[in-house]
matplotlib code that plots the C-alpha trace (Angstrom):
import matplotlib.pyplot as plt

x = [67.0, 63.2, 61.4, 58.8, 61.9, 62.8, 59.3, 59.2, 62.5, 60.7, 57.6, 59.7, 61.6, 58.7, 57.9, 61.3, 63.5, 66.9, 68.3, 66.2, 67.2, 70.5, 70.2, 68.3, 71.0, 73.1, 71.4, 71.2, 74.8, 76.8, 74.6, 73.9, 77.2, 78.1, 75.3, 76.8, 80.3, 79.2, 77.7, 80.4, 83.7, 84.8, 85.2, 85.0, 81.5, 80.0, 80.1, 78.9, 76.1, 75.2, 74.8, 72.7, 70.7, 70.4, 69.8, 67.4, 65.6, 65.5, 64.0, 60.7, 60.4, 56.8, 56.0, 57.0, 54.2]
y = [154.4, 155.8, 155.3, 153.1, 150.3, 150.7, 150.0, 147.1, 145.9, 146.1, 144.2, 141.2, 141.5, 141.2, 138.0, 136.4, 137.4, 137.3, 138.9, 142.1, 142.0, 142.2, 145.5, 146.8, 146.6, 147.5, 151.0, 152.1, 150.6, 154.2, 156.2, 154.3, 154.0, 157.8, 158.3, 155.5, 156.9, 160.7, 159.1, 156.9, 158.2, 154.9, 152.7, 149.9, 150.7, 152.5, 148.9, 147.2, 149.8, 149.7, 145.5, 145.5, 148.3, 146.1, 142.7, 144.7, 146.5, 143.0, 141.3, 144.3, 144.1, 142.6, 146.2, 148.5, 149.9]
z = [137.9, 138.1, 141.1, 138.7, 138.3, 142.1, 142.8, 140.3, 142.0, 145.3, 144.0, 142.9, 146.0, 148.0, 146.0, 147.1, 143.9, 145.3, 142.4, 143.0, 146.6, 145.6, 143.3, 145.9, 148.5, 145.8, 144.8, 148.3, 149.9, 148.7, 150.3, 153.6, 153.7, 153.3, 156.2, 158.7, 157.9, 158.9, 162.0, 163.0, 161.8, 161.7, 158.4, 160.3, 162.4, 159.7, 157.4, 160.5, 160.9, 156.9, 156.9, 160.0, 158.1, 155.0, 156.9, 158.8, 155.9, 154.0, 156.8, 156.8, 152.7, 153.0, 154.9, 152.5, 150.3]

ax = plt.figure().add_subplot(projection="3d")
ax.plot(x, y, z, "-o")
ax.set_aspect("equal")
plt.show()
């Protein structure tokens, strides 16, 4: 995906466009994941880590530029 449709994605995120928020999470999930897992070494922390990151991330959409 270019980083023109991610930031298309974002825009309609930003306008409430749950469907976009959901690819969004989507696109980025693997790699979070791979990240929190490195950190953690635990399965278990590491998807406990990667959904406070999304709910987190979600919550701030209306600051990314």
């Amino acid at each position: 995906m270019s980083e023109e449709d991610v930031a298309h994605l974002l825009g309609r995120a930003q306008g409430g466009d749950e469907a976009a928020m959901e690819r969004l999470v989507r696109l980025h999930l693997g790699a979070a994941y791979a990240v929190a897992l490195a950190v953690t070494g635990d399965p278990a922390d590491a998807e406990d880590v990667v959904q406070d990151a999304m709910v987190a991330a979600l919550g701030r959409l209306a600051d990314v530029r």
